[in-house]
N, C-alpha and C positions, 0 to 999 in steps of 0.2 A: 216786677213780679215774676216767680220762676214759671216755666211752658206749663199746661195741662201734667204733660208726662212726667215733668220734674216732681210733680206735687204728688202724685199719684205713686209714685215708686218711693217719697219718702216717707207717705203715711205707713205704707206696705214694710219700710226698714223701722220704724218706730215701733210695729205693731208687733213683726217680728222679735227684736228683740225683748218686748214685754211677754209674749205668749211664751217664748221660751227661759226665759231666768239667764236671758244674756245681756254683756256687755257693749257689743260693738253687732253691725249687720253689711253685709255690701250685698246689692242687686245686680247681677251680671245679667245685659241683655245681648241679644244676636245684634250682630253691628251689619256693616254694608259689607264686607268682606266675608260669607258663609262659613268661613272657617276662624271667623274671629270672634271670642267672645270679650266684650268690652264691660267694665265694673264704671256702674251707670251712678249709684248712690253709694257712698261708703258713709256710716252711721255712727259715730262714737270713736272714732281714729282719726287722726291726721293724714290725711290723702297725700301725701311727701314722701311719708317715710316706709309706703307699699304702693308705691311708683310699679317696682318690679312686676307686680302681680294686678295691674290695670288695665292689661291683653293676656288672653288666655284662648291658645290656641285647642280647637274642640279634640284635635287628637290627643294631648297632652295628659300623661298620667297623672292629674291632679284630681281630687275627687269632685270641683266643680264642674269640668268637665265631663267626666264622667255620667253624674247625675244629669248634664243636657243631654248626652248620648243616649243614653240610656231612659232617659223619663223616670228615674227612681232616685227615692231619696238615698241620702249617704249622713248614717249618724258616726260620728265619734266621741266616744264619750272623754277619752283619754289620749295624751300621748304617746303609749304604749300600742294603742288602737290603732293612731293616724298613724306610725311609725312601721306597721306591721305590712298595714296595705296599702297607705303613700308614702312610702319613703322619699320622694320626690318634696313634697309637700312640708316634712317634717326637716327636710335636709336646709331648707331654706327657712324656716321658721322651727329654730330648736329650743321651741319653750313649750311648758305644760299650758295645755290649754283644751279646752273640749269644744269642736265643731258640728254645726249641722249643715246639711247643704241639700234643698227641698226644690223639685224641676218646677218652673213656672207655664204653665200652658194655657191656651184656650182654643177648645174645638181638637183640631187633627194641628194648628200653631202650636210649635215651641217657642215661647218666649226666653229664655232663658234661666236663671236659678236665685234663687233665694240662701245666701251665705248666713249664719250667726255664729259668733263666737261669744263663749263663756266657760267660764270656771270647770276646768276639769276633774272628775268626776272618776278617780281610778276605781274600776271595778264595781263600779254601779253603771248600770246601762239606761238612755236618754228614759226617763218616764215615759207614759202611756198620754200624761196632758201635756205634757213637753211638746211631743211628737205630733198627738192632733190638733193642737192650737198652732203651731207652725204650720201643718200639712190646710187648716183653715184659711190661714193668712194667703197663704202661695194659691190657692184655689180661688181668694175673691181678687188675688191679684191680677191672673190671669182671666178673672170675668172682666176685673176693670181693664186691663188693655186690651181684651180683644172686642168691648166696646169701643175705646178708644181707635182700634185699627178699621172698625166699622164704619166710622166720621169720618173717615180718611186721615187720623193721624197717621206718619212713618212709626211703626215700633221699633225703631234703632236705634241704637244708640252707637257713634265716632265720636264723642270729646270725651273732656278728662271728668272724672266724675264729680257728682257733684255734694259737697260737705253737707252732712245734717247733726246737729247737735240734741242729743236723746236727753229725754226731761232726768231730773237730779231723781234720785232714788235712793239717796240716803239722808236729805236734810231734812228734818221738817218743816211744815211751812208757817211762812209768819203768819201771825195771827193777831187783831189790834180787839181790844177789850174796852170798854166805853161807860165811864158812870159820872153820878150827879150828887156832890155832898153837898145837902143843908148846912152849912154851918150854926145857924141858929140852933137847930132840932135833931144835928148827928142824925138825920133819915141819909142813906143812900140809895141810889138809885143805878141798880148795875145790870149791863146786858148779858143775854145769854154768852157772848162771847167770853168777857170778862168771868164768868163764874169757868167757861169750860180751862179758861189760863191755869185760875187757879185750883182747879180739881175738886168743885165741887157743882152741887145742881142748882140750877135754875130757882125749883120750885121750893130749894130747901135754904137757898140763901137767907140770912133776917132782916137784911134793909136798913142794917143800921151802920154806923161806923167801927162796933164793934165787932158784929159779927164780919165784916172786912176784914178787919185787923188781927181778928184770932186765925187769918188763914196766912198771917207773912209770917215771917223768923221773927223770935225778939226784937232783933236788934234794926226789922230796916222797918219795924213801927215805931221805933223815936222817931229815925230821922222821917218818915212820913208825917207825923205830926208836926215834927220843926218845920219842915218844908211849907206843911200847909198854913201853920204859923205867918211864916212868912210874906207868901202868897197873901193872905188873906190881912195882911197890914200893910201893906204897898198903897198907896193913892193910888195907883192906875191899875191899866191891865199890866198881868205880869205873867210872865211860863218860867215854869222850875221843874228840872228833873233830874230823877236819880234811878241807880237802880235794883231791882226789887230781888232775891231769890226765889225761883216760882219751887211751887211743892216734889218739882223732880229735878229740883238741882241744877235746873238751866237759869242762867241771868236774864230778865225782863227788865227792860227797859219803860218808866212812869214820869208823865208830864203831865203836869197841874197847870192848868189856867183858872186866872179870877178871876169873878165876875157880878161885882159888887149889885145890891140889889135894894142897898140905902145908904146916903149921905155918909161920908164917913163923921166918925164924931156920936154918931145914934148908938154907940153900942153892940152893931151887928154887923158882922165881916159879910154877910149873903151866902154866896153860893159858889163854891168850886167844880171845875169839870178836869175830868181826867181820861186818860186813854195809858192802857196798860199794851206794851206791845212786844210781842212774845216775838224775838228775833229768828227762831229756830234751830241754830247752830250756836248760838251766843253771841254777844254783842261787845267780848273784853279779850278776842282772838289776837286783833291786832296788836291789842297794846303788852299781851302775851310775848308775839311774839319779837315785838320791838325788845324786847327785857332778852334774848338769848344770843350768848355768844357768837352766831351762826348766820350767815346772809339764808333769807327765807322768802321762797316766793312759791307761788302755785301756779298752778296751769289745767285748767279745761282738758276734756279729754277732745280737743280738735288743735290742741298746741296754744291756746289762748291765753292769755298771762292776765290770771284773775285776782291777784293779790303782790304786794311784794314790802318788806320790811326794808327798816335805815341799813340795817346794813348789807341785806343785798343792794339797796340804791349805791351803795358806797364800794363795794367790790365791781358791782357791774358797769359804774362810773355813766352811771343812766339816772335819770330823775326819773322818779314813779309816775309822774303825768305823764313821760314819754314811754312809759312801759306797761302800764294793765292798759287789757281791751287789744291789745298786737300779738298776734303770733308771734314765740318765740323767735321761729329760726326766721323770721324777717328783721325784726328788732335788734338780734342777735347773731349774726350769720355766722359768728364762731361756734356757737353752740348747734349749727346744723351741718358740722363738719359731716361729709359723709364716713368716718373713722366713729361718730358716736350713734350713728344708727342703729346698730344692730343695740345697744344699751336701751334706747329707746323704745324700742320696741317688746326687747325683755320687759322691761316695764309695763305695757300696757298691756302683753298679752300672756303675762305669767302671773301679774299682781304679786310678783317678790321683788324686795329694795334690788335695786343696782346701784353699784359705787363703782366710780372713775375717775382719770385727771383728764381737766379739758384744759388746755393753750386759749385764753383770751387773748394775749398781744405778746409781742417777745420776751422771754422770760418771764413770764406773767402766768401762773398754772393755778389750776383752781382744784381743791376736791370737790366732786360731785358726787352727789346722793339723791336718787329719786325714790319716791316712795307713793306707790299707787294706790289708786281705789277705783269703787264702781265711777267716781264721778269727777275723776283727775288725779293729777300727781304732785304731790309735794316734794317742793326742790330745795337740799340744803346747799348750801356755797362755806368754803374755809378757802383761802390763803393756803398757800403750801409753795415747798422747797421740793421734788419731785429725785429720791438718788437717780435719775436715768430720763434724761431730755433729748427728741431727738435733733440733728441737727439743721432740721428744715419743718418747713412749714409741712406736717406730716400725721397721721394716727401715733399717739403713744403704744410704746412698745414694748421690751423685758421689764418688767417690771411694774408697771403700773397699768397695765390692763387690767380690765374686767372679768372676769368670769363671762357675761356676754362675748368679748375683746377673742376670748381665747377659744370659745366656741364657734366664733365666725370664720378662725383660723383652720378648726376642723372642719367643719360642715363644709364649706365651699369648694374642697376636691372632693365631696362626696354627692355634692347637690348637680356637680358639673359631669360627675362621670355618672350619674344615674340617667341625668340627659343625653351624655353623648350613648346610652347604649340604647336611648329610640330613634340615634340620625342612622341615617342608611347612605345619603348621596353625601359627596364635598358641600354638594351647599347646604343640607341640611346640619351639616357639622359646622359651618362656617355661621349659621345662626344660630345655633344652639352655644355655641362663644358669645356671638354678640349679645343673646338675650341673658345669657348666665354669667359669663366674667365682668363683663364690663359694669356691670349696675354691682356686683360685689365690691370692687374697687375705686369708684367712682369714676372710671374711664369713659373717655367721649368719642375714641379715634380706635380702628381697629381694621389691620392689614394682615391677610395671611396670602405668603407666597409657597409656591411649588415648586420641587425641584423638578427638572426636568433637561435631561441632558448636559448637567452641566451648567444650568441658566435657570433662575429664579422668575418664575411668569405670577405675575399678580393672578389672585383666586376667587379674591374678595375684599371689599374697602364699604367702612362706615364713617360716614364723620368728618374726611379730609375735605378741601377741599376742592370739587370736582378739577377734572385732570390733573391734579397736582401728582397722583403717584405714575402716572402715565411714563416718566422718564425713568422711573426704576422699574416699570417691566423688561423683561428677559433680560437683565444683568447678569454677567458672566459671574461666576464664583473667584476671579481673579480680581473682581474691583474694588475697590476701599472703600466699603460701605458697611456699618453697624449689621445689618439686616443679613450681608454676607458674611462678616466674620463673626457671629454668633452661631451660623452655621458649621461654618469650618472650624472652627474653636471648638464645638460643643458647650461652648460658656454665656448665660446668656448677660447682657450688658444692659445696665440700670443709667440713666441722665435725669439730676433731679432739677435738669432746665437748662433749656434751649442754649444758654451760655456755653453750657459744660459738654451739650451736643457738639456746639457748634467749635467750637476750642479742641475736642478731641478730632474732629475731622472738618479740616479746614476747605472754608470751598462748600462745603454739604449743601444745597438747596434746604431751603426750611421753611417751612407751612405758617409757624408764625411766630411772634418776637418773646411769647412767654408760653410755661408748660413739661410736661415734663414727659418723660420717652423711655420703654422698656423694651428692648429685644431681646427675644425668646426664642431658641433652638427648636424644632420639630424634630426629634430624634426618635424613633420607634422600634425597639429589637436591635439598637444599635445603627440602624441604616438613615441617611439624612432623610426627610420627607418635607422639610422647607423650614419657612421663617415664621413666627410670627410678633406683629408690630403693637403694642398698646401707646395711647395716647392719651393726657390729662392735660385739659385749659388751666391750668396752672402749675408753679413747682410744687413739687413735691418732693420729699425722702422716699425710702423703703427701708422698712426695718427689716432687720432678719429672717423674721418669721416670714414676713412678706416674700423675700425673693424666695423662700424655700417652697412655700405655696406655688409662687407663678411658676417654677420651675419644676414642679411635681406636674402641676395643670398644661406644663407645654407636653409633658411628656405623653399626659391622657390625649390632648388634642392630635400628637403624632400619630399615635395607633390608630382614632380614631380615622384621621383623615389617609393613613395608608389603607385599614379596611374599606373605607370610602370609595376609595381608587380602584381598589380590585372588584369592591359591586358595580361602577360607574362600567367597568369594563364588560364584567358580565353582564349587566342589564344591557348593553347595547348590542352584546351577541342575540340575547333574548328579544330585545327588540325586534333584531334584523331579521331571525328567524321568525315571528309573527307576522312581521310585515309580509314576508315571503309566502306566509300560506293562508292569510286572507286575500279576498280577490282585490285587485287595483281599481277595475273599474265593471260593473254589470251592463251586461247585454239591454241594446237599444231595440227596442222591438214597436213595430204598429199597435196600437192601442192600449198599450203598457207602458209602466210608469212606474219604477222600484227605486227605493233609494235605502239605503243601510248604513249603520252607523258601529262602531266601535268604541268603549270608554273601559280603560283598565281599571280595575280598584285602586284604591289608597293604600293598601299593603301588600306587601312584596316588593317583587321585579317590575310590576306595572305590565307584566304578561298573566296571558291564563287560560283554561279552557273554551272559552267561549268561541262560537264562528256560525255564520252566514256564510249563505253562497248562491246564486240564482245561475241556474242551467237548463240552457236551449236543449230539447230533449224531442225525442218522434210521439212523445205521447203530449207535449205542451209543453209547458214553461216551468221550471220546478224550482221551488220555494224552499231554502232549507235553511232552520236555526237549529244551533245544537253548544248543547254544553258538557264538558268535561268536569268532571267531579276535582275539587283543587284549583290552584294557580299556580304559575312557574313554568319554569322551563318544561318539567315530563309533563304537565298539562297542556303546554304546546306543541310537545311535540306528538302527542296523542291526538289531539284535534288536528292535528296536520294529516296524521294519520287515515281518519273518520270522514275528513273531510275528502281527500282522495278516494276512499271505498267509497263512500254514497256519490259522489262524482262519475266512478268509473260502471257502480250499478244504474246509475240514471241515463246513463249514455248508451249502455249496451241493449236498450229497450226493455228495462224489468218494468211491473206496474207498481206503485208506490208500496204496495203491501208487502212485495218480494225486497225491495231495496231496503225497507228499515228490515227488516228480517233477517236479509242478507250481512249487514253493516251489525248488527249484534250479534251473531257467530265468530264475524271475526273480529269484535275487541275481543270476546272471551277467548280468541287463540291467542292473540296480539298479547294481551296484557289480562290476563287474571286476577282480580277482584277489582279493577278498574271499571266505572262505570258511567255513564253520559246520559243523558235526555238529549231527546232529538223531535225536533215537529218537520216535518215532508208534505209538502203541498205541489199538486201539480194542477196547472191552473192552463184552461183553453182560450185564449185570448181574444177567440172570435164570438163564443159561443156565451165566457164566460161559467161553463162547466169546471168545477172545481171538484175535485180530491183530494182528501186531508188525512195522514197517518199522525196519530201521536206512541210517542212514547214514554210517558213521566215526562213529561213539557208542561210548560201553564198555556193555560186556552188561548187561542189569539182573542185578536177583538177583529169585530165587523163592523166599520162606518159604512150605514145605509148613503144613499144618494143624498137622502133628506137630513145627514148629520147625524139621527141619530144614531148610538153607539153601544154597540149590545157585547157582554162577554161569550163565546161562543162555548158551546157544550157539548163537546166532540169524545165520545165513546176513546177510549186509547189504551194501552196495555202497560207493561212496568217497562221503567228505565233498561239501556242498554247494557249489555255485560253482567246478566243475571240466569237467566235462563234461556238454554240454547233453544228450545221449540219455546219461547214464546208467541204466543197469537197478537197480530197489533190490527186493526181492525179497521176499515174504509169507510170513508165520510163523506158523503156526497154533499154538495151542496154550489146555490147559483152568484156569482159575482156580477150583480146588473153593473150597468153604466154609471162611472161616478162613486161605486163605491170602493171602499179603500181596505184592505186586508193589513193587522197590523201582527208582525209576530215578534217577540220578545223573548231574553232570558230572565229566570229569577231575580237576578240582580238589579234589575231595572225596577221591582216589586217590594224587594227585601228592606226594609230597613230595620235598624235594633232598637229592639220595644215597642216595634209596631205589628199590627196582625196584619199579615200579608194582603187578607181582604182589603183592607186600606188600601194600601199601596196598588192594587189590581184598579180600586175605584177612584184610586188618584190621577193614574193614566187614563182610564175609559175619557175621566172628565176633560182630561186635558185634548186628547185625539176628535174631542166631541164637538171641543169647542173653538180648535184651531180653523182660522180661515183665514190660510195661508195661500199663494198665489201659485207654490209647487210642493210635491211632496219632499223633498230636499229642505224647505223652512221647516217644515213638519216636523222633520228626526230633527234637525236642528234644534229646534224647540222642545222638543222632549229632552234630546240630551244636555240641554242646557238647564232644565230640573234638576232631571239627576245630578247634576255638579254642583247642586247646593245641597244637597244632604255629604256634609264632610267625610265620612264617618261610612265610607263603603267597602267591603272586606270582599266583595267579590268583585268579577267583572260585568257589564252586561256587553251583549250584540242585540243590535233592532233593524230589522227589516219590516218594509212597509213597500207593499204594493197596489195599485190605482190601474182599474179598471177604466177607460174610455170611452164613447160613444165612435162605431164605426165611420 
């Protein structure tokens, strides 16, 4: 039986796709990696053939993400819609389709999103009941797992997701109809069922045989008569059936049983029973389609093979007992070529035919034709002679591609350069290949090297072997190696197997005895920028279009990883200088106890305004968080700045009121319309006498001795670098024994689509409830929070300081 969780997130994709007027649904939940979200149920789709899109990182410009980020829904009614605002989204899936994508919550929990797909909708926008019976679903969703997380379920989800098959929504349903003919007296006797078969009422039936019979066609009350005939002169028991045309044109299917009620010989045949049974679809499909030129089979919308005729038995050289009830692409592994996926998927999520040619066995090529609906696809097969074969086990290629074939040829330098322009590091560009080229071409292995000096340094590796590429790091550009002279050539080199590798350069080390091997030039503006390696567990070809692809997409990967280069560089300038102007370690003093913490955002340089600092001072011990408006470099080096004035005022003995005062005069020389928050505490360590300036800062918090934990309410004036006489106002107040002073930036507070109040009462609780052994676990544990909210666009700084008993 599937977990609690399983059941509970499929009823939710069932419900989903009915409240909405869709086809297919997937539930993406928060996995154990906070930046990962994981597709937990997928509902009406084959879970194969959107592998791709099974991890879904929370920064990613896709709109399920977004909708977790953010806590709002995201409608598309059209492909013109999803194309406008995820072009990411559409570049990987370029079929007409209309999505919704609805945040799953409970409480202040993000559970993750609610996905539906359905019939696009140009230029009409999602209904009003569309939208509320979704935003229902997603709402008792999130009640039911954040019960579930109440019982101590995990609400995560790491494995692969799990297939649910959504009830038929086109056939009707069977239905059996039940009567009792007198033969002696023509009385019948028929149930409500049987009169609804035949479209009429209940209470208006007449009961007799006739009024029965005035409800078929002419011609199937002969043979009902003869049938019953029959029946009813048999010695024994007997069943006869035929079948009936019902009053809307569908065939029903009628079985007579006898059931004699005196001797034969007496004169009187008894009594016949009958059951009329309304197939729903029809009951003469098959033997239809045995009667057409054409191999015919269907398929479930989870890949499931729910029918198939002689002559698809005969072209697919499969027996039908070994073929319904199996997933195609198991059954069939030709047919799950990764070359017909993208066809496949046109299919299911455009609901227009696709035609193609698929490679069964050597020179053996089949026409395909899929033809969708709400509730599968029907697949025709022909025999074909193909002008244009390729000459390896490979995707078809000029000629007989698809309309899908030929749109996957476009899209994929547009899906890959839309990704490469949100990498910022080499390795963000190094995954952003692995997660985008390789699953477009069915690739398993994937190496990019760097030039440097001269010598090719590995940068990145998926898939080989562990230390197998270890002996082609830093190989000179003199060696005889594929990887090298693709560079130096500028030409990139195709192997469609290991043979042909290993034949062109003899000696080569080789990973393994079957497969096939692409090297790719990195060239950007003309200058080399290094190698890179694709790998497939099998041979293959490359068609034309192919190499023209990889070799447009080495060229994006060039730029990409040369701009890579020159951020890695600057961001470590950036780095150095932050490091340099936060403190390295705070003053050890008798009955004090400070520890402070640092976390850059998610975007940028991973530098920014923010800074702490604690300074030995002749009036006590002074306490300073402050933040700079922005992040980056001039935000560091502005806090560098600030940090040094309020240092150089604290030291020369001002009292906290002169010091922030002081320190706002001169950003506004410094830097003009530049502006900071800043909180200054100077704290007596014996006494426990404290004074507090704020300046547009959020409130500290105060942990009592006793834990508890209050927001403090300290009078303060506006932000720094606004006005030169502004007043910022002193705050007196007492630091007993054991209590803990907590000071923070916004960023520590902020999250997107949340009220900041939140985030203030998310900390209180946390600082409330820690009983840690030093204040050093303390920031630890805070800022080990904050590093599950993915999704942080500023920086924070945290200081915390602890009061002692003398």
């Amino acid at each position: 039986m599937p977990g609690e969780l399983s059941l509970v997130l499929a009823q939710a994709a069932v419900s989903a796709v009915e409240s909405a007027d869709g086809y297919a649904c997937g539930v993406y939940l928060r996995s154990g990696n906070p930046e990962l979200l994981r597709l937990a149920v997928l509902a009406g789709l084959p879970g194969r053939l959107f592998r791709p899109w099974w991890r879904m990182h929370v920064n990613r410009p896709f709109p399920v993400c977004e909708s977790y980020r953010s806590h709002r829904s995201i409608l598309l009614p059209d492909a013109e819609e999803a194309m406008r605002r995820f072009p990411q989204l559409m570049a990987g899936l370029p079929f007409p389709f209309g999505s919704l994508f609805v945040p799953v919550g409970g409480g202040r929990e993000k559970f993750g999103v609610l996905a539906v797909l359905r019939p696009a909708t140009p230029g009409k926008p999602i209904s009003r009941a569309h939208r509320h019976g979704l935003q229902q679903v997603a709402h008792q969703l999130g009640s039911d797992l954040a019960e579930l997380a109440g019982e101590g379920t995990q609400v995560v989800w790491d494995g692969e997701p799990v297939p649910v098959q959504l009830p038929s929504a086109s056939a009707p349903p069977v239905r059996i109809g039940h009567f009792e003919w007198d033969l002696d007296t023509g009385a019948v006797e028929a149930d409500r069922e049987l009169c609804a078969i035949l479209a009429t009422e209940h209470a208006q039936f007449g009961g007799t045989i006739d009024a029965l019979t005035a409800l078929l066609a002419p011609e199937d009350v002969c043979g009902l008569c003869a049938v019953a005939r029959r029946a009813a002169g048999s010695p024994g028991p007997v069943v006869r059936r035929l079948r009936l045309r019902g009053p809307d044109g569908r065939t029903n299917l009628l079985e007579l049983s006898s059931r004699r009620t005196r001797p034969l010989g007496d004169g009187a045949a008894g009594r016949l029973t009958g059951f009329v049974v309304d197939l729903g679809a029809g009951a003469v499909v098959a033997e239809a389609a045995d009667r057409l030129p054409r191999g015919i089979f269907s398929l479930d919308r989870l890949g499931r093979i729910t029918y198939v005729n002689d002559l698809a038995e005969e072209l697919l050289d499969r027996a039908r007992a070994d073929l319904v009830g199996r997933v195609v692409w198991e059954v069939l592994p030709w047919f799950g070529h990764p070359a017909y996926d993208d066809d496949h998927r046109a299919a299911l999520l455009s609901h227009d035919p696709v035609h193609f040619l698929a490679r069964r066995a050597d020179d053996d090529w089949l026409s395909v034709s899929l033809y969708p609906g709400h509730d599968g696809v029907t697949v025709t097969l022909a025999a074909t002679e193909p002008a244009y074969t390729p000459g390896s086990v490979v995707t078809p290629g000029v000629g007989i591609g698809s309309p899908a074939d030929r749109a996957s040829a476009l899209y994929r330098p547009v899906a890959l350069a839309i990704a490469l322009t949100e990498a910022v590091t080499a390795r963000q560009v190094s995954v952003v290949v692995t997660e985008e080229l390789l699953p477009a071409f069915g690739g398993r292995q994937l190496a990019i090297y760097l030039l440097n000096e001269r010598h090719l340094y590995l940068a990145w590796e998926t898939g080989f072997p562990k230390g197998f590429l270890d002996r082609f790091d830093g190989v000179s550009l003199t060696a005889h190696l594929p990887g090298v002279e693709t560079l130096t050539t500028g030409r990139p080199i195709f192997f469609e197997s290991m043979q042909h590798l290993a034949a062109a350069y003899p000696g080569i080390p080789l990973d393994a005895d079957v497969g096939a091997r692409a090297f790719l030039p990195l060239i950007a503006s003309g200058r080399p920028v290094g190698s890179c390696i694709l790998g497939f567990d099998h041979p293959r070809g490359f068609t034309p279009e192919e190499r023209t692809v990889l070799t447009a997409l080495a060229g994006l990967i060039a730029q990409s990883l040369q701009r890579a280069q020159r951020y890695d560089t600057e961001s470590a300038l950036a780095r150095g200088l932050q490091n340099a102007l936060l403190p390295h370690r705070l003053p050890v003093l008798e009955h004090v106890e400070t520890a402070g913490r640092y976390l850059a955002g998610t975007q940028g340089m991973d530098v920014g305004g923010d800074w702490y600092d604690v300074i030995e001072t002749e009036r006590g011990l002074a306490l300073v968080i402050g933040d700079v408006q922005g992040h980056g470099v001039a935000a560091a080096a502005t806090m560098g700045q600030l940090r040094s004035a309020v240092r150089a005022f604290a030291l020369s003995g001002h009292d906290p009121q002169e010091v922030v005062s002081g320190t706002n005069r001169l950003l506004i020389d410094l830097d003009p319309g530049q502006i900071a928050s800043c909180c200054y505490v100077v704290l007596d360590p014996v006494t426990g006498r404290t004074q507090a300036v704020r300046a547009g800062h959020p409130q500290p918090l105060l942990r009592h001795p006793d834990h508890t934990t209050e927001v403090l309410d300290l009078p303060g004036g506006i932000v720094l670098g606004v006005a030169p006489r502004a007043c910022y106002p002193v705050n007196d107040l007492i630091l007993d024994p054991g209590a803990i002073l907590t000071l923070f930036t916004d960023g520590l507070v902020e999250h997107t689509g949340t009220d900041i109040d939140l985030g203030i009462e998310r900390l209180r609780s946390t600082i409330e409830r820690a009983d840690l052994p030093s204040l050093a676990d303390m920031a630890d544990l805070v800022i080990r929070e904050a590093k599950q909210e993915s999704d942080r666009p500023d920086d924070i700084a945290l200081l915390l300081a602890a009061r002692w008993e003398a």
